[in-house]
N, C-alpha and C positions, 0 to 999 in steps of 0.2 A: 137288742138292748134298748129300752128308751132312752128318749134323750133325755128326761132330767135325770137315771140314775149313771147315764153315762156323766156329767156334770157334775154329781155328786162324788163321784168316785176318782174323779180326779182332783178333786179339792180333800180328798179323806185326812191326807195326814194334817190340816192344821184346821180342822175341823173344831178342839178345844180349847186352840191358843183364840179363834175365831168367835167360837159362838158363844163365850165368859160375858161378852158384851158387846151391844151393837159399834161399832167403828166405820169410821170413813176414812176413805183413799184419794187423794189426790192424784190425777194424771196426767203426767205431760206428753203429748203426740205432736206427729205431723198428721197435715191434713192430705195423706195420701189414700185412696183408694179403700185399701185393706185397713189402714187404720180405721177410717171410718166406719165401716162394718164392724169391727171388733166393739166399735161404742154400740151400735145400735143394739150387738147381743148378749150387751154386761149386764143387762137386768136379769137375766140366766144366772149369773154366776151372784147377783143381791140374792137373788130366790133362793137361791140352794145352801147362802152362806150368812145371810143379814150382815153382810160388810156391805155399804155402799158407795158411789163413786164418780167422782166428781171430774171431771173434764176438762184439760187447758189444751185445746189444738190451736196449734200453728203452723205457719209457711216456715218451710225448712230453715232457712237460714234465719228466722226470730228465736225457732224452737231452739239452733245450736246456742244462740246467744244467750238465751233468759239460764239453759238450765247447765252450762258450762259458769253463766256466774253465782247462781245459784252453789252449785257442788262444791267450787273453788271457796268460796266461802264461808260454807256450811251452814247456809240458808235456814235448809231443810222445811223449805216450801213445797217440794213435791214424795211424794213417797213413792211413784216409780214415773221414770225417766225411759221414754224412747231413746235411744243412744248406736250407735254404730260400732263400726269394727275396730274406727282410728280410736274413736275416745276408751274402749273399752279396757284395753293393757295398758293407755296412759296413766287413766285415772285409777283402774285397781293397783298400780305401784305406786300411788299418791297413797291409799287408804284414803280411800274415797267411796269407792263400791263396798256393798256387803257382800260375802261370797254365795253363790247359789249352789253348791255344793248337795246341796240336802235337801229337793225338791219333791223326794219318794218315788217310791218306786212307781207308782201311776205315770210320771212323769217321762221314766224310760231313757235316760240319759244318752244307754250305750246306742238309740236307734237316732240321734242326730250323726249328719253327714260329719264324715272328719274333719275335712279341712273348714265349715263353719266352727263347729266345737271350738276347733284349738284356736280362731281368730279372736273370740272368747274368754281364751284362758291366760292366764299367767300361772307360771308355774306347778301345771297340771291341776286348776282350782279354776273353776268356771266362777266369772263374775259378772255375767249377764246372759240372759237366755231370748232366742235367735225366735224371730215373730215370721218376719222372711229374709229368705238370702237371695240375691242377685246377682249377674255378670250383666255384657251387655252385649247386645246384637242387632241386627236391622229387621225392622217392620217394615214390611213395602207391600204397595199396590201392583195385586199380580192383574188388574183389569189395564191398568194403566199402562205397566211394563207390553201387555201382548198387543193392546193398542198401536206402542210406538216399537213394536217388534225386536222387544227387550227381552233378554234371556240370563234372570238372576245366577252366575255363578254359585259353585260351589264355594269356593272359596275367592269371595271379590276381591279386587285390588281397588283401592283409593282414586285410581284415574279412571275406571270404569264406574264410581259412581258419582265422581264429578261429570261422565258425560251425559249419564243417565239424571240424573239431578235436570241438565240442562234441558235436556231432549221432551222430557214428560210433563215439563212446567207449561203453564198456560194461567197467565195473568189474567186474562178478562175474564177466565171460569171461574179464579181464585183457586188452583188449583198450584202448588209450590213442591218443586221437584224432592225439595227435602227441606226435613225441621230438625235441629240442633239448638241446643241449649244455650242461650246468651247469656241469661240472667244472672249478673256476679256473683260469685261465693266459691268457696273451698272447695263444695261438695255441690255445686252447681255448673256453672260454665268449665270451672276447673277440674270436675272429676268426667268432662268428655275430652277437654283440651288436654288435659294429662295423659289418656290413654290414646288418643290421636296421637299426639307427640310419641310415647311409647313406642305405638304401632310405624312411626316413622325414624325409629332409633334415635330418638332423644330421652333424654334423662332430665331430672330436675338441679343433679346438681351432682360434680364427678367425687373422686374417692378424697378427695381435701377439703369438699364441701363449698367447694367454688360453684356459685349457680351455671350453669349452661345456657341461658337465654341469650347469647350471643353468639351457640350455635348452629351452622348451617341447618342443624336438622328442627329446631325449634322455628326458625324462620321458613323453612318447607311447610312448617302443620300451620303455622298460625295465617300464613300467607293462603293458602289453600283455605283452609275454612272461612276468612273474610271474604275470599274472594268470589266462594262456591255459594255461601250464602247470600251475598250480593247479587248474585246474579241469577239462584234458585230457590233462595227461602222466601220466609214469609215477614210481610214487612213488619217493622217494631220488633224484630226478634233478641233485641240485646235485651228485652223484660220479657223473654222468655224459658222456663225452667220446667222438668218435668212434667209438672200440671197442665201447664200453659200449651204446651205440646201435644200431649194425652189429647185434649178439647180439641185440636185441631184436627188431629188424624182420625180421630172418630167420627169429626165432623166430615170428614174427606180431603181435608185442604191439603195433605200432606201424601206427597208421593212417595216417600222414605222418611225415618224416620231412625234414628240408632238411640240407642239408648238401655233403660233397663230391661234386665228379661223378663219384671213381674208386669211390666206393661202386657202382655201378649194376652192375658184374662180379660184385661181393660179392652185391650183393641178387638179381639174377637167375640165381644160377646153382644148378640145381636140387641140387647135393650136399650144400651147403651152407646154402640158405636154404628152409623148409618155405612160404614163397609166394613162388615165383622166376615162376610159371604167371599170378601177378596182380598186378602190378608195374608201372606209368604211369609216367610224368616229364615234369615242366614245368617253367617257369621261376621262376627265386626271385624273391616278388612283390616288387609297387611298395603304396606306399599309396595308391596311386588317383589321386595329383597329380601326383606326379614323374614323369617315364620315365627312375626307377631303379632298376635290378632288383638290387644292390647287389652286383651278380657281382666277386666276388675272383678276383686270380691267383696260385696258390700252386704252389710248384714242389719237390717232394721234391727233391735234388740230392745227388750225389757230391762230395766235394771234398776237396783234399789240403791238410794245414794245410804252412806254408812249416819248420815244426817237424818234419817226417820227417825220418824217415832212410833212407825205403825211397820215394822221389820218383817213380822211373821205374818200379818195379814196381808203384807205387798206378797211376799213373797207367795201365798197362799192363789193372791189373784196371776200372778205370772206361771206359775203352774196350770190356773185354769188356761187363759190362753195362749198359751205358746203346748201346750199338751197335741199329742195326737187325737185325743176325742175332741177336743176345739175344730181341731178340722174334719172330722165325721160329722159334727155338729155343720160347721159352715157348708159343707158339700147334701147334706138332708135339706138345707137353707135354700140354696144359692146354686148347687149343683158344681159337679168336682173338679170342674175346668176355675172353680172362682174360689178354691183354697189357696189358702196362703203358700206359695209356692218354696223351694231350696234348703229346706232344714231339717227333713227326716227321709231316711233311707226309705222307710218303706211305704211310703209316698209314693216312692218313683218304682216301689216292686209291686201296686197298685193297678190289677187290670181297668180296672175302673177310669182309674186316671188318666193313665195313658189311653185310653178309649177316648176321654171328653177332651184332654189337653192337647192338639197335636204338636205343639211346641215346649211338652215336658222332655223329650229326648232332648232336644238343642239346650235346651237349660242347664241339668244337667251336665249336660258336656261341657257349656261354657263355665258352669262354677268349678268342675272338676280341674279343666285344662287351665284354670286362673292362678298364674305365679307369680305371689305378693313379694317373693323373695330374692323374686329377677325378672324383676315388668318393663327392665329396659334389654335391649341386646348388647348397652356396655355396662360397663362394671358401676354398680351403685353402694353409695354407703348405710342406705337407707332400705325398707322395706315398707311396703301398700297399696300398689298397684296405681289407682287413680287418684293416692293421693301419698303423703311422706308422713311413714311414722315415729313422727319426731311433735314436741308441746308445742314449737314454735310456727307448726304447719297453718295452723287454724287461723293465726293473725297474717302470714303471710300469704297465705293461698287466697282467701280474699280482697287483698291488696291486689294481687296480682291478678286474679280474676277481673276486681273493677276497671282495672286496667285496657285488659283484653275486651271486655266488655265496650269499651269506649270505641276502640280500633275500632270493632264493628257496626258501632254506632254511624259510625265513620268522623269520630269525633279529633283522632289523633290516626297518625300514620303505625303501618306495620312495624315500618322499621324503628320509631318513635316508642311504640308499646314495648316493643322487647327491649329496647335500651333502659327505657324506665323499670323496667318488670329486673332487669340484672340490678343496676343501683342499688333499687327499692329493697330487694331481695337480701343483697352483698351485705346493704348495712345493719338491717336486721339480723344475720346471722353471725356478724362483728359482734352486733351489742348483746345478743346473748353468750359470745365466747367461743365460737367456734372455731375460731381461729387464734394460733397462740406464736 
């Protein structure tokens, strides 16, 4: 099939709400990877449809800020919104979202993965459609590792790769045993420190809603991570977040690397990353006690705030790209290891894929084996994985992040940040009421 009438056929059904009159879209992204591809191949979807489309990218945490007050609001400055898993059932029980229910059939609803779909849903009514989904795992240097006569586990524990960290570092190459994410925010420094802490039987906060940052197990993750990074990351890394990272390991600076699983396109693809040739992946560890690999599910997603004024043409254009022929398209483009990775089943029943991807099985696995509904080993009140799905997450996750951020700046002590981080925490969940 060609590509423009594959293009065309996926935009069929709002084909007349569309082409009554020329219209423009406004769109707000992050400037990640796959987003940016996605712009460079929307003049596909002007071609096919005379809607055209205007572009607001940002660094993740400006992008939460503008279109959370935008939405709250009801701005209705953008007509579709990048958005995630946490904001997605917040805001569609605000009526906030419009629902996407009725995408058509090109769209193919029943072949998204289940457990993206339902992250999506509120009461069986999809209110944003899933661009990629993610967990996370470790990228590491297998040149590096046989080098210092290192043998990645199956299933690593946390102290093996603090040693490993230590062992493969070499400052005068610029070479840093591992890169982790400093850069404050909800869904930055705190969506690797959350599932750390997870993965080391901590919680954000017990069944009364009392924060846990004063215990022992919160003190184990955050103690270990300054300390691991102190003495194997890369320096400046509290102004380091996904991107910043990505740069690095491509560049080779980075002996490990944990983080998301749609990095593995990024990091192995030889135009872009200078060791795509030496590139492993395993699972993000446990501490040796749990069996918690503290895999998050996170879901870039499209969505239309109920504040448009252009409903049926957003919705027309998040059919074109989040559709399976977007990714025939992008894989004709870019080839099949650089589609958008975690949102349709039959992606991953894909000889193709699996052919150019060798880290679509672990993916996968990781989003499958990811329990948003029990991401701690003790009992929690909340539900998210790497982050609490609750309204008052967004202000205090970043609070707490900048926090944490400091620690490693080495601007405040360990023990200093988690006390601050309980306080901080306690009185914000006073002043919304949590407590009675």
């Amino acid at each position: 099939m060609k590509l423009r009438s594959i293009i065309v056929g996926s935009c069929s059904l709002f084909a007349l709400a569309a082409g009554a009159q020329a219209q423009s879209l406004t769109i707000a992204t992050v400037n990640n990877g796959d987003m940016i591809r996605m712009q460079g191949l929307s003049d596909r979807f002007t071609e096919a449809t005379g809607i055209a489309v205007d572009w607001v990218t940002l660094e993740e945490n400006v992008l939460r800020q503008r279109v959370t007050t935008d939405i709250a609001t009801g701005g209705g400055q953008y007509d579709v919104m990048t958005i995630g898993a946490y904001e997605t059932p917040i805001w569609a029980a605000q009526g906030w979202l419009a629902p996407l229910d009725d995408l058509g059939a090109d769209y193919n609803a029943d072949d998204l993965i289940p457990a993206v779909r339902e992250a999506l849903s509120v009461d069986g009514v999809q209110y944003a459609s899933p661009f990629y989904a993610e967990s996370a795992m470790i990228m590491y240097r297998t040149d590096l590792f046989e080098a210092a006569g290192l043998d990645m586990p199956a299933e690593p524990a946390w102290e093996f790769i603090g040693e490993a960290a230590r062992a493969i570092t070499d400052r005068d190459a610029e070479i840093y045993g591992i890169c982790l994410r400093g850069k404050a925010g909800w869904g930055e420094n705190m969506a690797f420190l959350t599932a750390l802490a997870n993965s080391m039987g901590g919680r954000w906060f017990d069944m009364d809603w009392e924060p846990q940052f004063d215990s022992p197990e919160w003190h184990e993750a955050l103690s270990f991570y300054v300390d691991l990074m102190t003495e194997a990351g890369p320096p400046g890394a509290s102004s380091n977040g996904f991107n910043e990272n990505l740069a690095l390991f491509q560049q080779g600076k980075c002996g490990m690397w944990m983080d998301a699983t749609v990095a593995a396109s990024f990091v192995s693809n030889p135009d872009d990353s200078q060791v795509a040739d030496s590139v492993g992946y395993a699972l993000f560890p446990t501490n040796g006690q749990f069996d918690n690999h503290g895999n998050w599910l996170w879901v870039w997603s499209l969505a239309v705030p109920a504040s448009s004024q252009n409903i049926e043409a957003a919705k027309e254009f998040i059919a074109w790209a989040t559709s399976g022929a977007y990714l025939d398209m992008v894989a004709e483009e870019e080839g099949w290891a650089n589609v958008p990775p975690g949102t349709r089943t039959s992606l991953y029943e894909n000889p193709a894929y699996a052919e150019a991807a060798p880290f679509a099985e672990m993916t996968l696995g990781a989003i499958n084996s990811a329990d948003t509904a029990n991401s701690s080993v003790q009992d929690v009140p909340y539900a998210g994985g790497q982050f609490v799905a609750i309204p008052e997450f967004q202000g205090i996750g970043t609070a707490v992040g900048q926090i944490f951020s400091a620690a490693l700046a080495g601007q405040t002590t360990v023990d200093q940040a988690l006390e601050q981080a309980q306080q901080t925490t306690r009185m914000e969940m006073e002043r919304a009421g949590y407590y009675r």
